[in-house]
N, C-alpha and C positions, 0 to 999 in steps of 0.2 A: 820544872814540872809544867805540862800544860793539862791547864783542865778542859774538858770538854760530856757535858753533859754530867752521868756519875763516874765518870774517865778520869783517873788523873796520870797522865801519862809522862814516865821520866824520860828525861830526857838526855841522859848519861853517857846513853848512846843514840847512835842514828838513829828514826826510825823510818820503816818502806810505808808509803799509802800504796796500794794498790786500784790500779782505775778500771771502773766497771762503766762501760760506755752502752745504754739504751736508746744504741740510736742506729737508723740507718745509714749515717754520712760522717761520720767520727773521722777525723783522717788516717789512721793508723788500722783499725778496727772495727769500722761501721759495717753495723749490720752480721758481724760474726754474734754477737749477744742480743739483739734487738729485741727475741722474744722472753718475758718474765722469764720462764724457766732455763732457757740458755742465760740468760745475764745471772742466775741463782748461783746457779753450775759453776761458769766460769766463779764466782765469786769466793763459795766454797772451796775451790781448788785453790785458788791466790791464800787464803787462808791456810790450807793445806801447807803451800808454800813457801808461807811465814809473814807475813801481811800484817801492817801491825795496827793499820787503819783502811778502810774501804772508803773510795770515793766515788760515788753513783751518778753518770749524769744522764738526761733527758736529751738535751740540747748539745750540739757539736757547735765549738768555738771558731774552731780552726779559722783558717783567711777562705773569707767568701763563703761561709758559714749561712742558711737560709732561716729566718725566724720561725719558731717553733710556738705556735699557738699554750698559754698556761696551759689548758685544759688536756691536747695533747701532750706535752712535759710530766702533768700527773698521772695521764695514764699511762706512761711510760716508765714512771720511776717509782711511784707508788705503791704496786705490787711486789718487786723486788724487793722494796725497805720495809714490808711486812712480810716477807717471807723470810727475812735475814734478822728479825728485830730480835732473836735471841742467843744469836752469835759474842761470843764473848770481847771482842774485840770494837770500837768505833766505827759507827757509820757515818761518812761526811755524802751532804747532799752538792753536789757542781753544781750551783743556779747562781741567778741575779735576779731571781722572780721574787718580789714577797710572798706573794700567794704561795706559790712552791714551797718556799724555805717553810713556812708555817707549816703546812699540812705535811711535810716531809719530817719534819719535826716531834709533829705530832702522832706520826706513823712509827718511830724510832730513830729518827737519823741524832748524832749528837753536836755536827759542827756543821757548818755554814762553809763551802768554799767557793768565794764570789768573785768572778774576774771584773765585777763591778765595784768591787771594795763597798760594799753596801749603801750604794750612791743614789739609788731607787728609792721613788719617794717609799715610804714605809718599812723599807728593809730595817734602818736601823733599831726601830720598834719594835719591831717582832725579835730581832737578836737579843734585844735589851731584857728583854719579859721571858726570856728561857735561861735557858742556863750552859747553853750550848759555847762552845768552843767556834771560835772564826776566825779563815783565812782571806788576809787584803790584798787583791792582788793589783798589780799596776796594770796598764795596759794605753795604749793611745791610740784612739778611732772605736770606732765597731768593727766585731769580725768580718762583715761583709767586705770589708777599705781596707784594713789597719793596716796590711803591709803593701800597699800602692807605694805612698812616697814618706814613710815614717822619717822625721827629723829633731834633732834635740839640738841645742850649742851643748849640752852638757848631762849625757843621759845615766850618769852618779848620782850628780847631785839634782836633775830633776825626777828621778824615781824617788830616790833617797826624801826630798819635798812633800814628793807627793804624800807616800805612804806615811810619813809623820803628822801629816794634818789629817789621814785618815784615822791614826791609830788616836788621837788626840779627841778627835770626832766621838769615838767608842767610849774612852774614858768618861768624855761631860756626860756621856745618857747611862752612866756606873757600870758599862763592862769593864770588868776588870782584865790588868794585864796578862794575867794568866790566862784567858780566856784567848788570847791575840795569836796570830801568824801572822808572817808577811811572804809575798811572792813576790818579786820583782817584774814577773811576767812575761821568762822568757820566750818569744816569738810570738807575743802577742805586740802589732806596730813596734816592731827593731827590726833592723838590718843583721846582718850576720857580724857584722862588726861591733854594732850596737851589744848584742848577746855577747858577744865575746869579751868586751868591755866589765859588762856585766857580771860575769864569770869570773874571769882575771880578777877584780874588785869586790867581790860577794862578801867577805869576810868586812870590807867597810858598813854593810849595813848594819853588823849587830852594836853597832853603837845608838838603834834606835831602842835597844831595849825591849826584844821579843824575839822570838825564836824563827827562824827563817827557814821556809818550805821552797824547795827549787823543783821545778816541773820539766826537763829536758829530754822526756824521754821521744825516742823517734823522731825527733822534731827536724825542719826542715834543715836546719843551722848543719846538722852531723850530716843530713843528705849531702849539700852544699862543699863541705869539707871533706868526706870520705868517698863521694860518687853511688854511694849505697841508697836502692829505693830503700821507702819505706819501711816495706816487711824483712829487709836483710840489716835493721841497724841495731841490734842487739849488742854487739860489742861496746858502739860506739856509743850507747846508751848508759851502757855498764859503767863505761870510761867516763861519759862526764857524770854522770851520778857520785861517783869516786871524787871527782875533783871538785863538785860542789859543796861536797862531807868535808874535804880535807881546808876549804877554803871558810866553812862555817854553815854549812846545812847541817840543819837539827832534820827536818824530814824531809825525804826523797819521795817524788809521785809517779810514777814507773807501770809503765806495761807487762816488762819480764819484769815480775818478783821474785822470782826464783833464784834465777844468773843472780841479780841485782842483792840477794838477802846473802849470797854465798861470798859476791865479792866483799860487802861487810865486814863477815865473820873474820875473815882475810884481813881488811886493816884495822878489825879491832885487835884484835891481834898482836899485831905488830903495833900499836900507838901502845898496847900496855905493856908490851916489853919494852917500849921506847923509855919511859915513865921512871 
């Protein structure tokens, strides 16, 4: 069970977040949602579609990623998370801002999803003092760098590291474990080998004890491998979505929520006639 905010969410099976992007440079979908009322739309629809958590961002990560002023970030997500705050289903806010997460918080959102693992002076404060739900993700560099020349001896057991001293972090200030995610982060500073690594190995993290959110959708790793831009990696989204479930993702973060809820129902399916 993960809790997040009055959320307690099982986790028996998979579940899809669906990503709502308020931004103009997003790499998959910037600037298709940028205005409140399109990013609502879209979000409704992913709902529609079976979404079983919303994750809202301001700011675009991606590699070479430009900084997004707080102020700009709130006015860009702010209105969306007040205009969704009675949707039956979770809202997660995408920042590393404290200010953000606060006021995002306080607008309705119910989890924190931080490619900063809440490393920001104040972040872990404002997490502590709610009751929200948070996702820790790895990453190495800023998105401006991260993938120039990303290098590990050992990028297992240095994500696997990292993230345990973060989740350890959360405990001393009394979040509890329930409240926790972990992302490994993939194509944030990894190579394509790196993520594959990653992938292949996924099911070794749940020996840290919290539930594991894998983020692959459209990402560069399935361009790389399949030749497919961007807006043609559906499939290949679907596919590793699929293999990040079978390898031990509890939630999936995905653009098609649709494709992505149907292939689901498909290997739930089959694991419970497995059984």
């Amino acid at each position: 069970m993960f809790h997040c905010g009055s959320f307690h969410l099982d986790l028996s099976r998979p579940l899809v977040m669906g990503i709502v992007n308020v931004t103009p440079d997003s790499f998959s979908d910037g600037g298709h949602h940028a205005s409140t009322l399109a990013a609502i739309d879209h979000a409704q629809r992913l709902i529609e579609q079976g979404a079983d958590i919303l994750d809202i961002g301001g700011e675009s990560t991606r590699p070479g990623a430009v900084y997004v002023s707080e102020q700009e970030e709130l006015d860009r997500v702010l209105p969306v998370i007040e205009g969704l705050r009675s949707i039956a289903i979770p809202i997660s806010i995408d920042t590393y801002k404290p200010t953000v997460m606060h006021a995002a918080l306080s607008a309705g959102a119910s989890m924190v999803n931080d490619v900063n693992a809440l490393q920001a002076g104040g972040a872990l404060d404002v997490v502590a003092k709610s009751n929200a739900g948070i996702c820790l993700m790895h990453k190495q560099g800023i998105p401006a760098t991260m993938q120039q020349r990303p290098v590990y001896q050992d990028v297992l057991d240095e994500v696997s590291a990292f993230l345990r001293e973060r989740i350890a972090a959360l405990e001393e200030v009394g979040i509890a474990r329930e409240r926790i995610l972990i992302d490994p982060g993939f194509g944030f500073g990894k190579t394509v080998e790196h993520n594959l690594e990653l992938l292949r190995h996924l099911d070794s993290l749940k020996t840290l004890g919290v539930p594991i959110l894998a983020g692959l959708s459209r990402k560069s790793m399935l361009g790389a491998i399949t030749g497919r831009d961007v807006g043609d990696r559906v499939v290949a989204s679907v596919a590793a979505a699929m293999l990040a479930v079978q390898r031990g993702a509890a939630i999936v973060r995905v653009h098609d929520v649709r494709e992505t809820v149907d292939a689901l129902k498909i290997l739930n399916v089959v694991n419970k006639e497995m059984r």
